[in-house]
C-alpha positions as YAML, in Angstrom:
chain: A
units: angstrom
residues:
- id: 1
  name: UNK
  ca: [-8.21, 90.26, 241.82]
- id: 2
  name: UNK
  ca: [-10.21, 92.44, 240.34]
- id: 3
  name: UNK
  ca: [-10.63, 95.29, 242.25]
- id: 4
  name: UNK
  ca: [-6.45, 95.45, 243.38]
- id: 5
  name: UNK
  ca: [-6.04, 96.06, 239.39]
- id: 6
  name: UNK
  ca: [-8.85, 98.81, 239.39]
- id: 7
  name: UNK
  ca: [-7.34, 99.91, 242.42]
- id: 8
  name: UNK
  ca: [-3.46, 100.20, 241.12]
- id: 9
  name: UNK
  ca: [-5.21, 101.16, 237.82]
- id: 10
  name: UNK
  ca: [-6.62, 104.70, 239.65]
- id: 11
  name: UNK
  ca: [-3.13, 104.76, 241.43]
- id: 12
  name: UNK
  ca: [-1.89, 105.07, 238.45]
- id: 13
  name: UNK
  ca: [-3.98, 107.39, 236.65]
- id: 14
  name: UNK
  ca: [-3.48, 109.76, 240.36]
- id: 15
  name: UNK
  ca: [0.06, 109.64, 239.91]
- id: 16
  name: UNK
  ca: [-0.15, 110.73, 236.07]
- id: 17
  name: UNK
  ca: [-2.16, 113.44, 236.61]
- id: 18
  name: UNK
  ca: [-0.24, 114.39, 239.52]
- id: 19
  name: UNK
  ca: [2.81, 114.85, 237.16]
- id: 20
  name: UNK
  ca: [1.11, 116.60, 234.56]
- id: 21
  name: UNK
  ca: [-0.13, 118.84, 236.62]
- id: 22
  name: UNK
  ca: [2.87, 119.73, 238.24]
- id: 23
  name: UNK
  ca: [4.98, 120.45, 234.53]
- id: 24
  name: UNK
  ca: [4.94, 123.34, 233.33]
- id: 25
  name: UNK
  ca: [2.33, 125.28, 230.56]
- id: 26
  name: UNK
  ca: [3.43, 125.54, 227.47]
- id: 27
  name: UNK
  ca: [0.79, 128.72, 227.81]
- id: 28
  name: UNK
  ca: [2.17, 129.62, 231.39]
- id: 29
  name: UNK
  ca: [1.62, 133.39, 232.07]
- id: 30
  name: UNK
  ca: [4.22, 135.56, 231.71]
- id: 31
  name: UNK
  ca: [7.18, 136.49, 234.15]
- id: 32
  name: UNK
  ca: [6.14, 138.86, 236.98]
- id: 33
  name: UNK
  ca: [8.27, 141.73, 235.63]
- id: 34
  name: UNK
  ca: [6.71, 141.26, 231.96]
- id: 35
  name: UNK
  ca: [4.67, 144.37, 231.25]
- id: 36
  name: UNK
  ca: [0.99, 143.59, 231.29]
- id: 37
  name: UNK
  ca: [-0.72, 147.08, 230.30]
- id: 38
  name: UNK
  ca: [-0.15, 147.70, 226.56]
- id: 39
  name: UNK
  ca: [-1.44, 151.42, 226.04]
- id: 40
  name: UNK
  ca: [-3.17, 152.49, 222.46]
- id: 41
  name: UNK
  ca: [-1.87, 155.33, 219.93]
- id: 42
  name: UNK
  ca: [-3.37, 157.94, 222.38]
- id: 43
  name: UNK
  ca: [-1.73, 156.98, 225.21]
- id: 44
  name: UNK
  ca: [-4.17, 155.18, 227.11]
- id: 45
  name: UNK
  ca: [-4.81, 151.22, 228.16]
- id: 46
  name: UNK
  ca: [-5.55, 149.39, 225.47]
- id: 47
  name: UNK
  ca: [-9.10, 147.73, 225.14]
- id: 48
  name: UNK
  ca: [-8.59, 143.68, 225.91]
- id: 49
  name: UNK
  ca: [-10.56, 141.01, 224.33]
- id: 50
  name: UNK
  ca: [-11.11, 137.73, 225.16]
- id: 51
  name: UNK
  ca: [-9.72, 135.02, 222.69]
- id: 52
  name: UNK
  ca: [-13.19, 133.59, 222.03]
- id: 53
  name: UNK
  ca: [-14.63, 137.05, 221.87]
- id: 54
  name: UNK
  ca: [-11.94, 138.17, 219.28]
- id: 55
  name: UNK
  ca: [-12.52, 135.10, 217.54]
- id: 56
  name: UNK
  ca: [-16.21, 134.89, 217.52]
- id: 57
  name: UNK
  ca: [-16.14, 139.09, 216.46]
- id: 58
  name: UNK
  ca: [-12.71, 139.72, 214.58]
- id: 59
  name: UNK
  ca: [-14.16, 142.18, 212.61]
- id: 60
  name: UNK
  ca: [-15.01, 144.26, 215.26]
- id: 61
  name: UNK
  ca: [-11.34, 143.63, 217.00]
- id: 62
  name: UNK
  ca: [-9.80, 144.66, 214.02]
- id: 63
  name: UNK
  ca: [-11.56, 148.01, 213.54]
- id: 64
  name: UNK
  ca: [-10.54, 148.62, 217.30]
- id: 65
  name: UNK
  ca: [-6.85, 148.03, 216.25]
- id: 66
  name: UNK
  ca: [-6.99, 150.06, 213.62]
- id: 67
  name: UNK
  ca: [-8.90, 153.07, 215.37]
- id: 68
  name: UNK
  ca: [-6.53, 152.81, 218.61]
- id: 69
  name: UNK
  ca: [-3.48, 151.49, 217.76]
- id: 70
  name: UNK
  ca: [-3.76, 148.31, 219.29]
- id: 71
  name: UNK
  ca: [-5.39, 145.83, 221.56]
- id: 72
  name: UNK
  ca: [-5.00, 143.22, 223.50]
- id: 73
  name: UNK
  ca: [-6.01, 139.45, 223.13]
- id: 74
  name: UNK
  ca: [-6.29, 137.45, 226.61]
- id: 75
  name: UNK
  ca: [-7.39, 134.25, 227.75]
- id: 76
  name: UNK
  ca: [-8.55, 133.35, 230.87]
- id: 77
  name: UNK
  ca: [-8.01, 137.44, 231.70]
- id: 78
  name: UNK
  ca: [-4.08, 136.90, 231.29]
- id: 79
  name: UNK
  ca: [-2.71, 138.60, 227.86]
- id: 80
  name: UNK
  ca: [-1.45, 136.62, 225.35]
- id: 81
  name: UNK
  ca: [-1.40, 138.57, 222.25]
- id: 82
  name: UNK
  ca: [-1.82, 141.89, 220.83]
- id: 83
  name: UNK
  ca: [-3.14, 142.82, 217.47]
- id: 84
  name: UNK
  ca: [-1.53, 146.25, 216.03]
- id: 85
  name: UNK
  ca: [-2.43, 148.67, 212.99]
- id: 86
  name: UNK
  ca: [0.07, 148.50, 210.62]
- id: 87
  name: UNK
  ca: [0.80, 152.25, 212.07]
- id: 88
  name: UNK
  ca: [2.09, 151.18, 215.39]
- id: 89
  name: UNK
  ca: [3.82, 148.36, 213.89]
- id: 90
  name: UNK
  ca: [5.68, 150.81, 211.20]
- id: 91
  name: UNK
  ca: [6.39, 152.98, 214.82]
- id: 92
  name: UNK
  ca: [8.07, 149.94, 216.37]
- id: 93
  name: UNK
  ca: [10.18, 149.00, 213.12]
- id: 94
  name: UNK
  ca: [11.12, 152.56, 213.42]
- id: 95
  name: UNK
  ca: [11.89, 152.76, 216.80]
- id: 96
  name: UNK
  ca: [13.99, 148.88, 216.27]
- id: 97
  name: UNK
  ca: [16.15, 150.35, 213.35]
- id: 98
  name: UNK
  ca: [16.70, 153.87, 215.37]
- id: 99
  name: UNK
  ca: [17.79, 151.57, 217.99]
- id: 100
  name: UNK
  ca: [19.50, 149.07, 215.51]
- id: 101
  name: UNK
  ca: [22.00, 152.74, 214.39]
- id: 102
  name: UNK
  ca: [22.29, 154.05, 218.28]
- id: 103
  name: UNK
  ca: [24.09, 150.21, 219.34]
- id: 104
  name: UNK
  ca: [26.01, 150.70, 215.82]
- id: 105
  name: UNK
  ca: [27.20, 154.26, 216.96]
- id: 106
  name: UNK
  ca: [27.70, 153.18, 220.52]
- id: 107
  name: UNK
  ca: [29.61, 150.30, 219.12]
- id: 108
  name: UNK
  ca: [32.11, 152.25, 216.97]
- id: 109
  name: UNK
  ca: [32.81, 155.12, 220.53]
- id: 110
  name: UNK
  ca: [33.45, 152.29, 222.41]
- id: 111
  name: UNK
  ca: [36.01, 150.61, 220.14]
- id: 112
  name: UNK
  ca: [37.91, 154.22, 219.55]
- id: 113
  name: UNK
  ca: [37.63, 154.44, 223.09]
- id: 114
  name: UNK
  ca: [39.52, 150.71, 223.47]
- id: 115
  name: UNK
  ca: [42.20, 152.39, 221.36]
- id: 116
  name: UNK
  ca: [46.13, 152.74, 222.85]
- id: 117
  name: UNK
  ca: [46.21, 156.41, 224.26]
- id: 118
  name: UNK
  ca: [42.62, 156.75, 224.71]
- id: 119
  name: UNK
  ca: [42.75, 156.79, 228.30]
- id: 120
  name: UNK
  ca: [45.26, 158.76, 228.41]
- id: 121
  name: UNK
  ca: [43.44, 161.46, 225.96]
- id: 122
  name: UNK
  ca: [40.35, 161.24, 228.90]
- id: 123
  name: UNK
  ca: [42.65, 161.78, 231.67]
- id: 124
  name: UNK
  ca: [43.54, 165.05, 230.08]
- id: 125
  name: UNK
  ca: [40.26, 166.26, 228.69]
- id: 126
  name: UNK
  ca: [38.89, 166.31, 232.24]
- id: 127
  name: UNK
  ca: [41.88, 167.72, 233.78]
- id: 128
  name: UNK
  ca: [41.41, 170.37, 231.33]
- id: 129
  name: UNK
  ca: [40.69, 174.14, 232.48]
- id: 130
  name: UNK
  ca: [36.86, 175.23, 231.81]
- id: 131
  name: UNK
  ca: [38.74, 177.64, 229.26]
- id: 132
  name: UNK
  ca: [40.35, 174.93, 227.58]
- id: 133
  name: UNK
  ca: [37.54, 172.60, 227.56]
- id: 134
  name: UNK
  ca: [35.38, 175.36, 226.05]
- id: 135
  name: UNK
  ca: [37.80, 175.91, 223.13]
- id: 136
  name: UNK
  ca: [37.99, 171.92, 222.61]
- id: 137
  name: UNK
  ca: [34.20, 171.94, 222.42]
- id: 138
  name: UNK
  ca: [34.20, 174.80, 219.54]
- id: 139
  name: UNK
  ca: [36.60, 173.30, 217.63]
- id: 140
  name: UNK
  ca: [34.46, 169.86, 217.74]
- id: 141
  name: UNK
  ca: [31.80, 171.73, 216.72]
- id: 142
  name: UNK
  ca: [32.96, 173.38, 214.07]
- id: 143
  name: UNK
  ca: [34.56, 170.28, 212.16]
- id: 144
  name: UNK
  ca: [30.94, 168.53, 212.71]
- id: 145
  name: UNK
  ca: [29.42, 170.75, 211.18]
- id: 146
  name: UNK
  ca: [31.91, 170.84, 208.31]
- id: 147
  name: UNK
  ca: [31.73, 167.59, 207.74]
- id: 148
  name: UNK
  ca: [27.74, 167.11, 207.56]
- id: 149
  name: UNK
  ca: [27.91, 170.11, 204.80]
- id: 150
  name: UNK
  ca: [29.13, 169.22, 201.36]
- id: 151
  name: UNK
  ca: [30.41, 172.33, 200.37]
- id: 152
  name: UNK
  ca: [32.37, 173.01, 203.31]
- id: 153
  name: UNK
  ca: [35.58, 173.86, 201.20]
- id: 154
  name: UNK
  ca: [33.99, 176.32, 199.19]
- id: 155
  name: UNK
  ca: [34.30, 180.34, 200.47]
- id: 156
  name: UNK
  ca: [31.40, 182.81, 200.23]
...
């Protein structure tokens, strides 16, 4: 009796491990579309550490972030992290809120051009003669740049 419960005993553990090898990682790589080569502040691939490496030598990790820009933290030669200056970082804040005021400004053209008549006011622009578009395009122009001066009432 013995040996049938050591027997359904490794049945068991076969059938557990089985399982939890088939779930998935919690550390599973990334998609196959992800983007795997993170370049430093001059343009070129940034220098990858291993995790125990930038553990064991995080000194020397973080003077290579801060001469390049950024590198790259991987484990078992898959990325999982960078490490960035606090220059590139400020550069991708910057380049989120430039974003951030393009989607607001793309956001406010598409609602004027949800308006009642708006289609209408397309149809006509582009069935416009070259002439006529030309003098549109002045006129634009010229109350843009009135508007971004503030003394654009005043006469010289």
């Amino acid at each position: 009796m013995a040996k049938s419960g050591a027997r359904e005993g490794r049945a068991e553990y076969r059938r557990t491990t089985r399982r939890s090898l088939d779930a998935p990682s919690p550390h599973a790589s990334p998609p196959d579309d992800a983007p795997t080569e993170i370049v430093d502040s001059s343009g070129g691939r940034a220098r990858r550490f291993a995790a125990t490496e930038a553990k064991n030598q995080f000194a020397r990790v973080l003077e290579e972030a801060l001469d390049a820009g950024a590198v790259v933290i991987t484990k078992h030669d898959e990325p999982r992290a960078v490490l960035l200056s606090m220059a590139a970082y400020r550069a991708l804040a910057g380049e989120r809120r430039m974003l951030d005021t393009l989607t607001v400004r793309f956001d406010a053209m598409l609602e004027r051009m949800q308006r009642p008549g708006a289609a209408e006011a397309m149809k006509a622009a582009f069935g416009a003669s070259p002439r006529a578009q030309g003098r549109a395009a002045v006129a634009a122009a010229r109350r843009a740049a009135a508007a971004r001066t503030p003394d654009s009432g005043r006469r010289r």
